[in-house]
C-alpha positions as CSV (number, residue, x, y, z in Angstrom):
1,X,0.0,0.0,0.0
2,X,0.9,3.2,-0.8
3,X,2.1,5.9,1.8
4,X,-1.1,8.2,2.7
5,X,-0.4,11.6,1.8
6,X,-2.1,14.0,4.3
7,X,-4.3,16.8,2.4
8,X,-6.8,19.0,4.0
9,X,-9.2,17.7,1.5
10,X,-9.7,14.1,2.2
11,X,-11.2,13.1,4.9
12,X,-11.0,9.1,6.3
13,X,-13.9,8.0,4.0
14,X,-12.2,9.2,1.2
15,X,-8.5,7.2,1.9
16,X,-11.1,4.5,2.7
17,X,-12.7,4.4,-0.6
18,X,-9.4,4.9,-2.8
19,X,-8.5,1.7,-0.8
20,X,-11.4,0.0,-1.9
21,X,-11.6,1.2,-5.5
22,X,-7.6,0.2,-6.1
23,X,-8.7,-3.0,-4.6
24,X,-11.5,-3.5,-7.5
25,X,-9.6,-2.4,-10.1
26,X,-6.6,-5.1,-9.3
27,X,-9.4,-8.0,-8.9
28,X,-11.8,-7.2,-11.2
29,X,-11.0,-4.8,-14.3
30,X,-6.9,-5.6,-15.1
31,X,-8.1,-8.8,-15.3
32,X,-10.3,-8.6,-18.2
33,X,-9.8,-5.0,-19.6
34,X,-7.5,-6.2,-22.6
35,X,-9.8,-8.9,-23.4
36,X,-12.4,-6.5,-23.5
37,X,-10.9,-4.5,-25.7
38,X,-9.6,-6.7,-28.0
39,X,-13.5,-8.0,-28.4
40,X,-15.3,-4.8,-28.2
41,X,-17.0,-6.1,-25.4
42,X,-18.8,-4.6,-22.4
43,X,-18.6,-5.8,-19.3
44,X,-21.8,-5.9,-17.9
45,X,-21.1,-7.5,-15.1
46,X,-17.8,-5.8,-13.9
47,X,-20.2,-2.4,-14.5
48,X,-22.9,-4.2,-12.0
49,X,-20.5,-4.9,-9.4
50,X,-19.3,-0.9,-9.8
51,X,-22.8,-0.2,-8.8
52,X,-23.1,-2.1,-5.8
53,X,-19.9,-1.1,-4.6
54,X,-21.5,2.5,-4.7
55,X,-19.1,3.7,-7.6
56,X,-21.7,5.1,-10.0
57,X,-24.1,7.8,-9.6
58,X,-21.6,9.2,-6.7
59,X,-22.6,13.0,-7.3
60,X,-26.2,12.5,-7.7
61,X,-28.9,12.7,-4.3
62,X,-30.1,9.0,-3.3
63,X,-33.4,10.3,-4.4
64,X,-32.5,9.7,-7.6
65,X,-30.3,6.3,-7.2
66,X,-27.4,8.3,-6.6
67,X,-24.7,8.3,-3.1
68,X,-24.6,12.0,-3.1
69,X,-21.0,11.5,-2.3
70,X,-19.8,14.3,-4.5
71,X,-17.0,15.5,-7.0
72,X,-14.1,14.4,-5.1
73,X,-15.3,11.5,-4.7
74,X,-15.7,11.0,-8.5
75,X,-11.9,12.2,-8.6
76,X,-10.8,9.7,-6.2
77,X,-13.0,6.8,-8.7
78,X,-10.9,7.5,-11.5
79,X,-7.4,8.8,-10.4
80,X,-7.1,6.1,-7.4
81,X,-6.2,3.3,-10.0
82,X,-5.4,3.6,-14.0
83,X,-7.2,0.2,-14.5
84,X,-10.4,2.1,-12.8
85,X,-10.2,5.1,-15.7
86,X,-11.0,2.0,-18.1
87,X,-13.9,0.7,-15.7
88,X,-15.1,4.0,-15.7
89,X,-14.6,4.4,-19.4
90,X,-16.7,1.8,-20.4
91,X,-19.7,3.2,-17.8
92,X,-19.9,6.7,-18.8
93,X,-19.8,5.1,-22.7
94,X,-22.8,3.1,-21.9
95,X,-24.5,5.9,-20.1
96,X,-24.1,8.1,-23.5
């Protein structure tokens, strides 16, 4: 694990999630992101599992399916990991 770099912007739920989403992209997107490129395939499942984990929809209110968790946290999603910028990737693609 990487040192933690203190910042007056991140809070413990924030070095919490980059934990978690560096985590996911290790296990579940460098393992198949080559593969699904080479086959123009989405991965459905992988996008699911981003869900669940509460990585989509992190700057909209819960009213609308959303964790409200805000812009950094969407920062934190796609700069914790270069594997998760793929993940990510292939979401906001679908969403389009």
């Amino acid at each position: 694990m990487t040192a933690r770099h203190e910042s007056p912007y991140l809070a413990d739920h924030h070095h919490q999630l980059r934990a978690v989403v560096r985590d996911f992209a290790e296990q579940e997107i460098r393992p198949i992101a080559r593969e699904a490129d080479l086959t123009s395939t989405f991965p459905w499942d992988t996008v699911k599992r981003m869900g669940e984990l509460g990585f989509l929809g992190v700057v909209f209110p819960e009213e609308y399916g959303g964790s409200n968790t805000g812009w950094l946290a969407t920062v934190i999603l796609t700069d914790a990991d270069p594997a998760m910028r793929w993940g990510m990737t292939a979401e906001v693609k679908f969403e389009q």
